[in-house]
C-alpha positions in Angstrom: 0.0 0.0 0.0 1.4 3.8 -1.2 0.7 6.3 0.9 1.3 10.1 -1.1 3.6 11.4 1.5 2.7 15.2 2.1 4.9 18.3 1.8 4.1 21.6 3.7 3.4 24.4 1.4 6.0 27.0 0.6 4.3 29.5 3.4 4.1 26.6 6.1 7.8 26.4 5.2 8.2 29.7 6.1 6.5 29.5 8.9 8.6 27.4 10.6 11.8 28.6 9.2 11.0 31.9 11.2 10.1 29.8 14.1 13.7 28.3 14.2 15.3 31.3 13.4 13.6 33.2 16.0 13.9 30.1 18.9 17.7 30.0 18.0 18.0 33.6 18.7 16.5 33.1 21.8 18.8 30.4 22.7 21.8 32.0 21.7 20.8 35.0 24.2 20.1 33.2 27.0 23.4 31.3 26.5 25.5 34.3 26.3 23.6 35.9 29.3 24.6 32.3 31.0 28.2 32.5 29.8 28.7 36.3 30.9 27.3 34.8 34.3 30.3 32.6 34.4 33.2 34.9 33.3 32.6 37.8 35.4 35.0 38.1 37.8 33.8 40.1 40.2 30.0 39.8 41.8 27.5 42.3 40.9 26.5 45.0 42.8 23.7 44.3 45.5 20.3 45.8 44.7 20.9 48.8 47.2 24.0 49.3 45.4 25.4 51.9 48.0 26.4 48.9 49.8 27.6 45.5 49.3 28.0 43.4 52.4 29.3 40.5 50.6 31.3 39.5 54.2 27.9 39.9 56.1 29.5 41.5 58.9 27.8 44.8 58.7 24.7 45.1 61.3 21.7 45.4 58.9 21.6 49.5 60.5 24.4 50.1 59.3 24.1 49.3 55.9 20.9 50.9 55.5 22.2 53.6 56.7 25.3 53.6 54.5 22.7 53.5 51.7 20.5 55.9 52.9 23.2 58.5 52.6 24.5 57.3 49.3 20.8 58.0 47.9 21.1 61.5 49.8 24.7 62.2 48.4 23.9 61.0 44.6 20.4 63.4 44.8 21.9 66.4 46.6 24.7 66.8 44.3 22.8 66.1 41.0 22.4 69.9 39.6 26.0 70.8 41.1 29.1 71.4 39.1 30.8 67.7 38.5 27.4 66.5 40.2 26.2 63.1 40.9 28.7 61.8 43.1 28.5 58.3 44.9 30.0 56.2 47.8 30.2 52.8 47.3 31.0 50.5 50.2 31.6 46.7 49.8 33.3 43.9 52.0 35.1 40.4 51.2 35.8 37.8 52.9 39.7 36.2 52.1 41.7 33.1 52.7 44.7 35.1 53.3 46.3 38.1 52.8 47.9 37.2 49.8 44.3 36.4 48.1 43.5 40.1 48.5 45.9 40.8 45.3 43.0 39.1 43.7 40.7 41.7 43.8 41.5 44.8 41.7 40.1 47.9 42.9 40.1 49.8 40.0 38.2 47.0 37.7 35.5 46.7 40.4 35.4 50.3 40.1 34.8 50.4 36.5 32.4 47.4 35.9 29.9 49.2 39.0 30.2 52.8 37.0 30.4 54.5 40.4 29.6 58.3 40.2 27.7 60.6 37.5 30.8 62.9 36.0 33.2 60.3 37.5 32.5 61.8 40.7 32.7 58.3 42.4 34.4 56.8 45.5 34.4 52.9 46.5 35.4 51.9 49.5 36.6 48.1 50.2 37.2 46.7 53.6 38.8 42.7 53.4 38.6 40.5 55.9 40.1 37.2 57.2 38.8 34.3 59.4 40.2 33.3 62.3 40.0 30.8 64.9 40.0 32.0 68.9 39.1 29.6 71.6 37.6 27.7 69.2 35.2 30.5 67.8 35.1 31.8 64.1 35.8 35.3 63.8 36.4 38.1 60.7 39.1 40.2 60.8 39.8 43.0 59.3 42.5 43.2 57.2 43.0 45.8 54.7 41.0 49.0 53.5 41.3 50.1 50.0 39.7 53.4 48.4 39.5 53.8 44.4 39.1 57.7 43.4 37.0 58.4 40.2 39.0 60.3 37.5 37.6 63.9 38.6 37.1 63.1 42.7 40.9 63.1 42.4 41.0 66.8 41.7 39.0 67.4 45.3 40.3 64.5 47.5 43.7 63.8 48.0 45.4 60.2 48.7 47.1 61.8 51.7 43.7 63.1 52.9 41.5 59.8 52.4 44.5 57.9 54.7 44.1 60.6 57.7 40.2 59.7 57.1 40.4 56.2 57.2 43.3 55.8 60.0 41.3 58.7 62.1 38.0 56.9 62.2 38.4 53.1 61.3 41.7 52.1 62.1 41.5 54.9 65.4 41.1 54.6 69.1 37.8 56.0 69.6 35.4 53.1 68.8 38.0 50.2 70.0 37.1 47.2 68.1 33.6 48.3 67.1 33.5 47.7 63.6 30.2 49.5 63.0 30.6 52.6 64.5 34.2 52.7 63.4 32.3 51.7 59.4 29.9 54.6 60.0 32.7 57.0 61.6 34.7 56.5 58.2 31.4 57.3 56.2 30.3 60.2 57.8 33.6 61.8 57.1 34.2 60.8 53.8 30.9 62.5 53.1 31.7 65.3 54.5 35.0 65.9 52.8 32.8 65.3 49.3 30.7 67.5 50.8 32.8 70.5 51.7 35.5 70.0 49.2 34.1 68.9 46.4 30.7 71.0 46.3 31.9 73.9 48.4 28.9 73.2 51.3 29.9 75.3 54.7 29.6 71.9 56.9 27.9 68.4 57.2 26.8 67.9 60.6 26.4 64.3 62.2 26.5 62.8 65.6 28.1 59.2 66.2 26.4 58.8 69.8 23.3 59.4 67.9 23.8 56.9 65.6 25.1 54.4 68.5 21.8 54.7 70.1 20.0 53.9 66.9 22.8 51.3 66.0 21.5 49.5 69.8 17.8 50.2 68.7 18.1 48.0 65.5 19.1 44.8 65.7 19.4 42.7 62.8 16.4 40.8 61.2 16.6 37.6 59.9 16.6 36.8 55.9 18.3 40.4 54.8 19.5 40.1 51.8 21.4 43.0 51.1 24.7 41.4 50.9 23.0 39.5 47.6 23.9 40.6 43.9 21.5 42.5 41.7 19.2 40.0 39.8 19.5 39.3 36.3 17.0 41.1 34.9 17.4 44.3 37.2 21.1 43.5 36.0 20.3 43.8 32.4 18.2 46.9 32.9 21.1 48.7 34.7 24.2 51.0 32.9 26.3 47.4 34.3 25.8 45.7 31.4 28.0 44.7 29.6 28.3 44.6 25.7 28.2 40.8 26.1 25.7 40.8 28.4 23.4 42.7 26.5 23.9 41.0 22.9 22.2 37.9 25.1 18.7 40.5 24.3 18.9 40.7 20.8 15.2 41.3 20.7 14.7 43.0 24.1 10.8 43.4 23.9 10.8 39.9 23.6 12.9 38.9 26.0 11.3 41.4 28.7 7.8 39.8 28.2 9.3 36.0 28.7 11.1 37.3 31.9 8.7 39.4 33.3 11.1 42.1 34.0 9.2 44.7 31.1 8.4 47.2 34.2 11.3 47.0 36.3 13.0 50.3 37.9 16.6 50.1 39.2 16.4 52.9 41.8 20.1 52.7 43.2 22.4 52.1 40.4 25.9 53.5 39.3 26.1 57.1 37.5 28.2 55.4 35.0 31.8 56.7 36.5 35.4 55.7 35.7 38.3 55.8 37.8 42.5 55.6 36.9 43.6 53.6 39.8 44.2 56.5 42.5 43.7 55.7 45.5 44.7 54.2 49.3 46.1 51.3 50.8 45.7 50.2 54.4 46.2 47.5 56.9 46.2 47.2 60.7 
């Protein structure tokens, strides 16, 4: 028994040659999204962006604190000559010393695009384990501040080490990591503040913030010190060119995802930086 064997027309052919075309495109992005995934370096930025508690050390007031005044700092300076400036604060957790040659300051810098105008500053505290009385503790073990290409004309290296040995590496908070965090913070922003944007003072009050430091403990499930999602990712200036050839048809893309009406809110003014900047260890 013959059976005619059928043939799609030349429009059902079409049909599914666009089909193919268009579910290979979408393969191919997802596969280079997956693929940028793997070969970056460095993690993302967190959502709050300000901060990046990737130690999870800092008591949760203290980061939202931290990103409370980078939101301030970024939206106060805005209209100002070189505006939009931004304080970026992250932590790491090393093996060793040694690992901390790992990490380059000035790359981290550049793939988080601190600062409108390059008008950024990112501030990167290491730490180590270590074993006492048979308790796990962090240590810290090295500060490091990268200065965006035009912050260098307002803040000198010789005057972000008096900040940071002053405050975090000084006497008057002892071994009290978040106030000594907070100290740092409160001066830096005033030295962007008053040197940079020509403002008479920035007032503050450590005791003040001690009290509210005591006040707010941390709550379980914070998630700060996790990176930005992919599809806030792909929606923010981090992005890179590889990244974003993985949404060759973005509308597309956006309706599979479900990511069509996201808003980053805290994300980097799209800053560079040449590598100035300070070193410091206990």
């Amino acid at each position: 028994m013959k059976v005619l064997m059928k043939y799609p027309s030349s429009i059902s052919m079409t049909r599914y040659s666009i089909k193919f075309i268009f579910f290979s495109i979408m393969i191919s992005g997802l596969l280079l999204i997956l693929f940028g995934c793997t070969d970056r370096k460095y993690p993302r930025p967190t959502d709050q962006y300000y901060v990046n508690d990737y130690a999870n050390i800092l008591y949760q007031a203290t980061r939202h604190s931290i990103t409370r005044e980078g939101e301030r700092l970024y939206e106060v300076t805005q209209d100002e000559v070189d505006g939009g400036a931004q304080l970026v604060v992250a932590t790491f957790v090393v093996e060793n010393l040694s690992d901390i040659a790992n990490y380059d300051k000035t790359e981290i810098f550049r793939e988080w695009k601190i600062g409108k105008n390059d008008m950024g500053l990112l501030v990167i505290l290491f730490f180590t384990e270590e074993v006492i009385d048979e308790i796990d503790y962090l240590v810290l073990a090295e500060t490091q501040i990268e200065v965006g290409y035009r912050m260098e004309q307002y803040l000198t290296p010789s005057q972000l080490g008096n900040i940071v040995d002053n405050t975090l590496y000084g006497d008057e908070w002892g071994d009290d990591l978040d106030m000594g965090v907070m100290y740092m913070v409160y001066e830096l922003l005033s030295a962007i503040y008053i040197d940079a944007y020509g403002y008479e003072s920035f007032n503050y009050d450590m005791e003040v913030y001690q009290e509210y430091l005591f006040d707010n403990p941390d709550v379980a499930g914070d998630d700060s010190h996790v990176p930005l999602s992919w599809i806030l990712y792909l929606l923010s200036p981090f992005a890179t060119t590889g990244d974003r050839l993985g949404v060759i048809i973005p509308i597309i893309l956006f309706i599979l995802i479900g990511g069509g009406g996201a808003v980053v809110k805290n994300k980097g003014g799209g800053g560079s930086s040449g590598g100035m900047g300070i070193f410091r260890r206990r």
